[in-house]
PDBQT receptor file of N, H, CA, C and O in Angstrom, charges set to zero:
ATOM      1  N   UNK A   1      10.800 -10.451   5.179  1.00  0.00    +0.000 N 
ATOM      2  CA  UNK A   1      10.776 -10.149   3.762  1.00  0.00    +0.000 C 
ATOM      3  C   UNK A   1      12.138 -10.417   3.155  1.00  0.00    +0.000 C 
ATOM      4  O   UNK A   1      13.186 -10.179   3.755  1.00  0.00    +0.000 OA
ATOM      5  N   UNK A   2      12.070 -10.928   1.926  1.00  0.00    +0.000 N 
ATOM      6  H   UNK A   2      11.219 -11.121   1.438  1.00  0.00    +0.000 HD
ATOM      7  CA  UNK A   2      13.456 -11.115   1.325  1.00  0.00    +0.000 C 
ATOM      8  C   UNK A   2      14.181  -9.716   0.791  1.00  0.00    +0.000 C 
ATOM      9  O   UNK A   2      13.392  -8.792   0.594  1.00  0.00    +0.000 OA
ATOM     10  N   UNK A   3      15.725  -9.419   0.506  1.00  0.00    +0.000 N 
ATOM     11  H   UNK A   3      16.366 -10.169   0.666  1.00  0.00    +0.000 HD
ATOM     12  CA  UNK A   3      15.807  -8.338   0.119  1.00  0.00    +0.000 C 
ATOM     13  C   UNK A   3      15.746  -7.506  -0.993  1.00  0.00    +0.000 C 
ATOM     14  O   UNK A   3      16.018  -6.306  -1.028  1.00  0.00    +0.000 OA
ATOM     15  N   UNK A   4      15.189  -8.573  -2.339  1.00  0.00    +0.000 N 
ATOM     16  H   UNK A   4      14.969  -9.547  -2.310  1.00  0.00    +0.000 HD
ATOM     17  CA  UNK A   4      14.350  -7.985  -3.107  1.00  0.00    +0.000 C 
ATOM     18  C   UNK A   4      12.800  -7.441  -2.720  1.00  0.00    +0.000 C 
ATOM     19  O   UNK A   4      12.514  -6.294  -3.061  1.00  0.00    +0.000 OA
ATOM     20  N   UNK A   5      12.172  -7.955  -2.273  1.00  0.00    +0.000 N 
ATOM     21  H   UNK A   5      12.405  -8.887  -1.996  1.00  0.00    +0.000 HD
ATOM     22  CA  UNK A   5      10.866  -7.269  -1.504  1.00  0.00    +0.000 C 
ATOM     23  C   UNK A   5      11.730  -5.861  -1.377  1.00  0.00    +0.000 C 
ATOM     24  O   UNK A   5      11.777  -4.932  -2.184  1.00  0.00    +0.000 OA
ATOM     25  N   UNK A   6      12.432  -6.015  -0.037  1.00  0.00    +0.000 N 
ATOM     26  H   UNK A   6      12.394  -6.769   0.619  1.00  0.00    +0.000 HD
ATOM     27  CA  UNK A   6      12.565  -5.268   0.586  1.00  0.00    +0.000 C 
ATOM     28  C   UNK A   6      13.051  -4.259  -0.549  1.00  0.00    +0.000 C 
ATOM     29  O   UNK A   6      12.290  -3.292  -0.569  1.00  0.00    +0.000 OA
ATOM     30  N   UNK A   7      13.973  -4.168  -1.417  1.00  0.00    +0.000 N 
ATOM     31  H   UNK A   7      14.592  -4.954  -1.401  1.00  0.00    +0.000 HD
ATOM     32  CA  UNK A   7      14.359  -3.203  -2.210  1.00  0.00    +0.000 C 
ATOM     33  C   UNK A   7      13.447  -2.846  -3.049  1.00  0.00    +0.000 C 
ATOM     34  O   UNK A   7      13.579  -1.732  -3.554  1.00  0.00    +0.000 OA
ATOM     35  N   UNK A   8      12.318  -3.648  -3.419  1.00  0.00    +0.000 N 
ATOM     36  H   UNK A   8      12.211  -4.553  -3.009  1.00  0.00    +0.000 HD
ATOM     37  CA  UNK A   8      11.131  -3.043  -4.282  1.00  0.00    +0.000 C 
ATOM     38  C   UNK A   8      10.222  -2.231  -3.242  1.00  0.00    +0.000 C 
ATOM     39  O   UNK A   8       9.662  -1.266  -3.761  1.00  0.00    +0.000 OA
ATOM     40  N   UNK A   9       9.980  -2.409  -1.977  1.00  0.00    +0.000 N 
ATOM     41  H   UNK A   9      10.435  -3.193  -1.555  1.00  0.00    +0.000 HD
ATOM     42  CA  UNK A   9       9.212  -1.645  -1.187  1.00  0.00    +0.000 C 
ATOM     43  C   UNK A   9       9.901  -0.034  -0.791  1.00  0.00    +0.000 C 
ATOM     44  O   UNK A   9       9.429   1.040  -0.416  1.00  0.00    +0.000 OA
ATOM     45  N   UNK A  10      11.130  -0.506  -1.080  1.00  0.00    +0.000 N 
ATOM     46  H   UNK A  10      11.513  -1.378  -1.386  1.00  0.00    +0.000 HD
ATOM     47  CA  UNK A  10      11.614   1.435  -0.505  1.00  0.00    +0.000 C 
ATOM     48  C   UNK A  10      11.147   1.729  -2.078  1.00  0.00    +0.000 C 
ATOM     49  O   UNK A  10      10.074   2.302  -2.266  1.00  0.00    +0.000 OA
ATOM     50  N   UNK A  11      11.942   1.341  -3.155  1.00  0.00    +0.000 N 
ATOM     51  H   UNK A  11      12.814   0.875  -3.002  1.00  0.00    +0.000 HD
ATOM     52  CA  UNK A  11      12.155   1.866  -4.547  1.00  0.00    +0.000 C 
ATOM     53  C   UNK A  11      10.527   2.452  -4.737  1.00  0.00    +0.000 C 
ATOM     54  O   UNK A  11      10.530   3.540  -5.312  1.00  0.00    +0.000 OA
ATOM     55  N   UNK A  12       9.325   2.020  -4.420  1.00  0.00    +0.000 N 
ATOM     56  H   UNK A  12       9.322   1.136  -3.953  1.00  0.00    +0.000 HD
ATOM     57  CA  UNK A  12       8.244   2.109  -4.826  1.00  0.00    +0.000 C 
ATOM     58  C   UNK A  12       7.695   3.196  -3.958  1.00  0.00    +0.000 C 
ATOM     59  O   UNK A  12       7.261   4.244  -4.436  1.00  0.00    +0.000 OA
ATOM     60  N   UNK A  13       7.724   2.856  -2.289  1.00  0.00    +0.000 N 
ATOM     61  H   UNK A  13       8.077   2.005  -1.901  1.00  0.00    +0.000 HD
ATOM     62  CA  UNK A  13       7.224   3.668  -1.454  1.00  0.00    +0.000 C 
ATOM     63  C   UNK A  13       8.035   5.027  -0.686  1.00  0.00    +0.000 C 
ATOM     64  O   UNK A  13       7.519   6.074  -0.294  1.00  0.00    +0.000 OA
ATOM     65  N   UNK A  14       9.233   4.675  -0.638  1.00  0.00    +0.000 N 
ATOM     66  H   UNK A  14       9.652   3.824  -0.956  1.00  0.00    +0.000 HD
ATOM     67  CA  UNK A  14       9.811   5.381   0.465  1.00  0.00    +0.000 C 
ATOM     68  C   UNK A  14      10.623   6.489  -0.290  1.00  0.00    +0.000 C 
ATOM     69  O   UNK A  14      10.791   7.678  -0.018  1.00  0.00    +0.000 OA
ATOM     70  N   UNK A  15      11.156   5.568  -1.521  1.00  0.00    +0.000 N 
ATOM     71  H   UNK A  15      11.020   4.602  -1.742  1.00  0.00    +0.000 HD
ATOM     72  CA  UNK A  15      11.875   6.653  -2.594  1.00  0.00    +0.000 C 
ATOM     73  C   UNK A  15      11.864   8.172  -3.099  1.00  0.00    +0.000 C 
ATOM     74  O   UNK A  15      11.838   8.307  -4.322  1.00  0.00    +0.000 OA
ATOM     75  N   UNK A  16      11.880   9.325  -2.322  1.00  0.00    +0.000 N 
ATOM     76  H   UNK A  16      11.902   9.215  -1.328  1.00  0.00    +0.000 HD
ATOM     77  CA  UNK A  16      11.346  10.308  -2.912  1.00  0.00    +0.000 C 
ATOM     78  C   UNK A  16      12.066  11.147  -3.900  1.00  0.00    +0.000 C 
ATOM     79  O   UNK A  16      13.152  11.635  -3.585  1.00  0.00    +0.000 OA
ATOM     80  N   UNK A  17      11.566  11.346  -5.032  1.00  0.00    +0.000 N 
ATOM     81  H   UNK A  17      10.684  10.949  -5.288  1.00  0.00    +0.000 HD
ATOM     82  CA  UNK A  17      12.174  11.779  -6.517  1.00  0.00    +0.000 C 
ATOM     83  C   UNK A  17      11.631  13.505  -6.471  1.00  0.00    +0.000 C 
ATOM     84  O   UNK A  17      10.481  13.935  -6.372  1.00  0.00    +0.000 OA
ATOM     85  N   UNK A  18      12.555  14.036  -6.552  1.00  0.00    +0.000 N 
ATOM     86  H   UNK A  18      13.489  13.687  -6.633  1.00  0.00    +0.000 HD
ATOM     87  CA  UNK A  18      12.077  15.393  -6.847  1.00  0.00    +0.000 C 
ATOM     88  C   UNK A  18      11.666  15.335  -8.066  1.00  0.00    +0.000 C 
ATOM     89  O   UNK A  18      10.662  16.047  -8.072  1.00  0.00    +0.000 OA
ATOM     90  N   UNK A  19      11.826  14.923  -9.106  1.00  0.00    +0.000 N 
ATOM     91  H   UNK A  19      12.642  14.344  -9.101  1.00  0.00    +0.000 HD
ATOM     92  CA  UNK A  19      11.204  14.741 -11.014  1.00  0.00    +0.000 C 
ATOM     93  C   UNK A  19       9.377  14.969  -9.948  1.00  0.00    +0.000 C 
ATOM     94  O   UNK A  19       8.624  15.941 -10.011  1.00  0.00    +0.000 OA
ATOM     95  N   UNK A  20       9.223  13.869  -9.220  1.00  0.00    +0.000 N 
ATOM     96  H   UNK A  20       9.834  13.080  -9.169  1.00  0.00    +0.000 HD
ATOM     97  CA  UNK A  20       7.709  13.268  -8.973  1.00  0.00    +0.000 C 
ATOM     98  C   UNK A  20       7.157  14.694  -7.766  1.00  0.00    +0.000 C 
ATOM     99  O   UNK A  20       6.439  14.565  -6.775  1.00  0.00    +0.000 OA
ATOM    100  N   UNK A  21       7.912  16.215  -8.405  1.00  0.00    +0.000 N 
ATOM    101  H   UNK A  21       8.495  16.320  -9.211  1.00  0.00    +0.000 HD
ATOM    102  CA  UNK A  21       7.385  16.916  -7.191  1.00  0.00    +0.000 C 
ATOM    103  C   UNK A  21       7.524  16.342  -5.409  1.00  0.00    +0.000 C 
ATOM    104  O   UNK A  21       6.780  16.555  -4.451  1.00  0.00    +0.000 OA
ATOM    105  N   UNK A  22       8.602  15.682  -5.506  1.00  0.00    +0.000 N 
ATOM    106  H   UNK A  22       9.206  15.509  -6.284  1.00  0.00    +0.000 HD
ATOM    107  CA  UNK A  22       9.520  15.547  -3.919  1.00  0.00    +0.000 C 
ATOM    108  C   UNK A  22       8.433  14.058  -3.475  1.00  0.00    +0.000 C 
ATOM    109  O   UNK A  22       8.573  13.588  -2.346  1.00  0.00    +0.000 OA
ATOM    110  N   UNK A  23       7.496  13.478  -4.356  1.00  0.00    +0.000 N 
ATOM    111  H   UNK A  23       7.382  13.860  -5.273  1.00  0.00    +0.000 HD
ATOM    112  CA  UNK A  23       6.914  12.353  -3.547  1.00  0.00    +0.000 C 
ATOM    113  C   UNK A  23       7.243  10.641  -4.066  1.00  0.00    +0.000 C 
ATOM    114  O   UNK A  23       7.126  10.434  -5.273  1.00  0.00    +0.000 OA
ATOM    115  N   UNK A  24       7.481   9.935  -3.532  1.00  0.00    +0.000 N 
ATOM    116  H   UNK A  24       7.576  10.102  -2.551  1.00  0.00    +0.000 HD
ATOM    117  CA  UNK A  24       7.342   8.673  -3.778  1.00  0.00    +0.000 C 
ATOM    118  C   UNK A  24       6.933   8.190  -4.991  1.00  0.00    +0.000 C 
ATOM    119  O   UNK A  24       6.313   9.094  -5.550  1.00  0.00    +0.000 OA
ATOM    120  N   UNK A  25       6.978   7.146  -5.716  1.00  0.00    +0.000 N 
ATOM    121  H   UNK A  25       7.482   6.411  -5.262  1.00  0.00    +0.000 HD
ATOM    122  CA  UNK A  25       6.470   7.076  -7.081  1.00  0.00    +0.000 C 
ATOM    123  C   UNK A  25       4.891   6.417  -6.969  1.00  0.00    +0.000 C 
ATOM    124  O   UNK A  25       4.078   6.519  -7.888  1.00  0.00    +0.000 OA
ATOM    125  N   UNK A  26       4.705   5.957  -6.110  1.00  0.00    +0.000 N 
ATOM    126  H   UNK A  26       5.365   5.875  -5.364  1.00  0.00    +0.000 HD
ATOM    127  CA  UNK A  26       3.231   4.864  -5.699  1.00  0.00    +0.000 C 
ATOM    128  C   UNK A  26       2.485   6.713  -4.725  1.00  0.00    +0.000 C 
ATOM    129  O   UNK A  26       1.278   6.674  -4.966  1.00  0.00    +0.000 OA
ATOM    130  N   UNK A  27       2.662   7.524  -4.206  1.00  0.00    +0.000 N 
ATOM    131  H   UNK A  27       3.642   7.556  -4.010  1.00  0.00    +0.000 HD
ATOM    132  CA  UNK A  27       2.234   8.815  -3.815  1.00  0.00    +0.000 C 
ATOM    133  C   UNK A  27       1.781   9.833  -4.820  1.00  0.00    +0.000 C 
ATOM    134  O   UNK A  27       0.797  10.572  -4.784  1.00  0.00    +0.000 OA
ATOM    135  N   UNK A  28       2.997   9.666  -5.992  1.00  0.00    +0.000 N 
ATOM    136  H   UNK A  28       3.796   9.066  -6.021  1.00  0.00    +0.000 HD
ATOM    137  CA  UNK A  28       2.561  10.231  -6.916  1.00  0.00    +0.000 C 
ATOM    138  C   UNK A  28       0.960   9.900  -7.776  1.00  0.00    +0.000 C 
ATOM    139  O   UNK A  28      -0.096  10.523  -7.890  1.00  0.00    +0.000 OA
ATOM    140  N   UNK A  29       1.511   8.510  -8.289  1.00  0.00    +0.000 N 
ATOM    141  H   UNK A  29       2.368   8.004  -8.197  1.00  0.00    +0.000 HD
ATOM    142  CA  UNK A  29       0.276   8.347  -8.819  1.00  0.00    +0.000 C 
ATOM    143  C   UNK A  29      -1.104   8.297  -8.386  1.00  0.00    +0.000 C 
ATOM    144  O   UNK A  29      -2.135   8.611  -8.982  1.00  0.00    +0.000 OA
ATOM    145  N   UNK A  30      -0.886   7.788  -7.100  1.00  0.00    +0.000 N 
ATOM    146  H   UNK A  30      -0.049   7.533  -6.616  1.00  0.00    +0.000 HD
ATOM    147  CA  UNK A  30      -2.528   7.889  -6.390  1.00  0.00    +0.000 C 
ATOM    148  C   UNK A  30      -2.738   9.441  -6.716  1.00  0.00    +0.000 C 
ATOM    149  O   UNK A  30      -3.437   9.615  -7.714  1.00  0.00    +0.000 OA
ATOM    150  N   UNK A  31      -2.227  10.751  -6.010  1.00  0.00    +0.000 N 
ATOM    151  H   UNK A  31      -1.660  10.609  -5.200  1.00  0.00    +0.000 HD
ATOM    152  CA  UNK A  31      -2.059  12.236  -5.916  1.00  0.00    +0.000 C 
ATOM    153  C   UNK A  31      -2.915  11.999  -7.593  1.00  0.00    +0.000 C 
ATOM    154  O   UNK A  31      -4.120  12.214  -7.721  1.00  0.00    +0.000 OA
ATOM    155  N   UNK A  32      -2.125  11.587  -8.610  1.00  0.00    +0.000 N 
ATOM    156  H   UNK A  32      -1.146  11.412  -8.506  1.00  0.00    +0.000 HD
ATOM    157  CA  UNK A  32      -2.286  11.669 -10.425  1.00  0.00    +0.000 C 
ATOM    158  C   UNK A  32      -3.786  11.429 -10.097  1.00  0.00    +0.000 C 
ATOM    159  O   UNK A  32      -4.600  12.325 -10.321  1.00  0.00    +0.000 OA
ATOM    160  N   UNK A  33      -4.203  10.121  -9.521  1.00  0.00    +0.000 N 
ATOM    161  H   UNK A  33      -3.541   9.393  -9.339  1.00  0.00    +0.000 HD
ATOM    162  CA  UNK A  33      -5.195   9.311  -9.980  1.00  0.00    +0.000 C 
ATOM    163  C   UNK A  33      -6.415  10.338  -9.662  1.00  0.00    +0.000 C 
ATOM    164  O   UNK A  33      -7.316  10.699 -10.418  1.00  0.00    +0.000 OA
ATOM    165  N   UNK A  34      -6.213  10.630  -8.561  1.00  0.00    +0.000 N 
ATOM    166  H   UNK A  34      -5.481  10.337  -7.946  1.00  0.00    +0.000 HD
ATOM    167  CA  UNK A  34      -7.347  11.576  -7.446  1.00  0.00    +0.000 C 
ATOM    168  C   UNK A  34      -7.971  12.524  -8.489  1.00  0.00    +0.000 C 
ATOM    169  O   UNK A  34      -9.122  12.718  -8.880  1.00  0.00    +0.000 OA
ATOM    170  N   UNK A  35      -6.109  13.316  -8.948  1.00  0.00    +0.000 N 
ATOM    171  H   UNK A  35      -5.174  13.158  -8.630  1.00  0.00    +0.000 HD
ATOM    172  CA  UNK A  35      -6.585  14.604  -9.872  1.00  0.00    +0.000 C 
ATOM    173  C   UNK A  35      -7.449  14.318 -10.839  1.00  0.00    +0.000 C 
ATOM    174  O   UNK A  35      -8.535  14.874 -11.001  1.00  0.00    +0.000 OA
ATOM    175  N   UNK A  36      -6.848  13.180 -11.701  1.00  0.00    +0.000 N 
ATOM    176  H   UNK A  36      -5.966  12.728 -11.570  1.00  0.00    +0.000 HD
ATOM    177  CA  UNK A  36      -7.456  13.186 -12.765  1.00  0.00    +0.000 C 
ATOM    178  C   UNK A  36      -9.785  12.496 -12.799  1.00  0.00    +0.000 C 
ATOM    179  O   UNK A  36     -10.652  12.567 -13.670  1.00  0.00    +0.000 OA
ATOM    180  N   UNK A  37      -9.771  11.948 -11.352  1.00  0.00    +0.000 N 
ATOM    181  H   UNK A  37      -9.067  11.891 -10.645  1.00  0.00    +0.000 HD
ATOM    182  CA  UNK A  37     -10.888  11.523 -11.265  1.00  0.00    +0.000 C 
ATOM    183  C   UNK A  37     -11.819  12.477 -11.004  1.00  0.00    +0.000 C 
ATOM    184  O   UNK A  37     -13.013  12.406 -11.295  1.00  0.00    +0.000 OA
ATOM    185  N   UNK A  38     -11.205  13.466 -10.397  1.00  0.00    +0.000 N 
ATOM    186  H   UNK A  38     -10.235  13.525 -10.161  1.00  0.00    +0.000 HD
ATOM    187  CA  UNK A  38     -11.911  14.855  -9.753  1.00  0.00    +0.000 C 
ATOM    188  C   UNK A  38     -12.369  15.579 -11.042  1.00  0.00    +0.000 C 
ATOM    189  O   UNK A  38     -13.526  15.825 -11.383  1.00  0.00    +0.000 OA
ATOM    190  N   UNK A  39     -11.067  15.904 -11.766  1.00  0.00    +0.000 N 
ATOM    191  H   UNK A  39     -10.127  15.704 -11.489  1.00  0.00    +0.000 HD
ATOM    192  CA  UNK A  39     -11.489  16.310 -12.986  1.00  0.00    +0.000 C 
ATOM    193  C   UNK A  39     -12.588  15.966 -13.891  1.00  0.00    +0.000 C 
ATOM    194  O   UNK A  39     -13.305  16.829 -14.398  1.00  0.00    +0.000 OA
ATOM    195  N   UNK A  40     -12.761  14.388 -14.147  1.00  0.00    +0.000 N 
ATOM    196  H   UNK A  40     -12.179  13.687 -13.735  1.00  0.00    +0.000 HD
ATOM    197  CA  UNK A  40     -13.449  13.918 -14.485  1.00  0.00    +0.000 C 
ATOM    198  C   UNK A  40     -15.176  13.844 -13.739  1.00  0.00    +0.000 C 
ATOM    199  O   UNK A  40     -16.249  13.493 -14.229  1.00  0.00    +0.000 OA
ATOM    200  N   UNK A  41     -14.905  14.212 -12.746  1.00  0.00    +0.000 N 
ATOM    201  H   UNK A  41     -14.033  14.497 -12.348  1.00  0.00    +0.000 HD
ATOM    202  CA  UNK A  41     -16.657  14.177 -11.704  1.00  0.00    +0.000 C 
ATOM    203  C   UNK A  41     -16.997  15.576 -12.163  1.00  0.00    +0.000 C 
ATOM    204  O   UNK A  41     -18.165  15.720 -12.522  1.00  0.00    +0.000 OA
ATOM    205  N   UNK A  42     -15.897  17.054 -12.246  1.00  0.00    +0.000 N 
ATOM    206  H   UNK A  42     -14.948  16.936 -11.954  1.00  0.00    +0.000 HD
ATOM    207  CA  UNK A  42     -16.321  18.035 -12.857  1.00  0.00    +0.000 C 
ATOM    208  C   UNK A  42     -16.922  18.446 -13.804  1.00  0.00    +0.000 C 
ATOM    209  O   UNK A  42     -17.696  19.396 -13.693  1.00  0.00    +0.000 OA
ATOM    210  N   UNK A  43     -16.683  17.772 -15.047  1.00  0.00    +0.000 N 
ATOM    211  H   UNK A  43     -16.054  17.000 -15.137  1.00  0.00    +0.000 HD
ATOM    212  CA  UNK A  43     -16.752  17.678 -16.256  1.00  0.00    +0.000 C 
ATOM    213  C   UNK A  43     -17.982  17.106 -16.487  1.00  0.00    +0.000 C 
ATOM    214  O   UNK A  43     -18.688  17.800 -17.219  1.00  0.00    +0.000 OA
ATOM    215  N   UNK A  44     -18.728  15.567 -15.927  1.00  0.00    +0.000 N 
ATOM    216  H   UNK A  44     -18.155  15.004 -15.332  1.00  0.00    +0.000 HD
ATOM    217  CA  UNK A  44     -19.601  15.759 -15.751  1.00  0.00    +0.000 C 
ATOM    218  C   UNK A  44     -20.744  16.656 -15.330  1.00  0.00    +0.000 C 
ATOM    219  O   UNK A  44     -21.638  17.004 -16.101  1.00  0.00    +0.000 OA
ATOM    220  N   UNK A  45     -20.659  17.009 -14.065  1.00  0.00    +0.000 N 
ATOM    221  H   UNK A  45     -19.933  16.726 -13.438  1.00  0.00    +0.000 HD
ATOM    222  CA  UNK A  45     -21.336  17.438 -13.492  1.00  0.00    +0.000 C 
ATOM    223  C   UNK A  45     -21.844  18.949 -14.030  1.00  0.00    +0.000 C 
ATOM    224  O   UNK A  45     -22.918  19.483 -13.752  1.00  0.00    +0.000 OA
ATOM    225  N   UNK A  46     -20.704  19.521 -14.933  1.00  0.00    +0.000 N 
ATOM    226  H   UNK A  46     -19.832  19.087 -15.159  1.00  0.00    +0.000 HD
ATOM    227  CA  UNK A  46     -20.636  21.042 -15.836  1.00  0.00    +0.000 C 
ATOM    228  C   UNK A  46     -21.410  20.587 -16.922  1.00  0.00    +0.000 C 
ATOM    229  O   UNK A  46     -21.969  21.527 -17.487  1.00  0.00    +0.000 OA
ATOM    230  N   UNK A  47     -21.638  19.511 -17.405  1.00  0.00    +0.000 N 
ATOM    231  H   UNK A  47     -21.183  18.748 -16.946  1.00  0.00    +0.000 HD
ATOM    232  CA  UNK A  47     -22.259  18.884 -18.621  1.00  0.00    +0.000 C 
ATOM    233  C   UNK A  47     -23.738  18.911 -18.282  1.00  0.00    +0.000 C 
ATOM    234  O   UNK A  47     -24.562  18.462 -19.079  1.00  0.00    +0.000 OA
TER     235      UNK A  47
């Protein structure tokens, strides 16, 4: 891998930000995505 790759793969994956609750920024959002889909199957399903 070149060492831009390489510096976009920590920055994205390995990086952990306490702002992001101590996880990675690509951890975070999946974690976001999950919540917010779950939410959304609830909401149905209460409907």
């Amino acid at each position: 891998m070149s060492v831009k790759l390489n510096c976009i793969e920590y920055y994205n994956h390995k990086r952990i930000k306490e702002k992001l609750k101590g996880l990675s920024s690509v951890r975070y959002r999946i974690q976001s995505f999950i919540a917010a889909s779950t939410i959304s199957h609830l909401r149905v399903i209460i409907q």
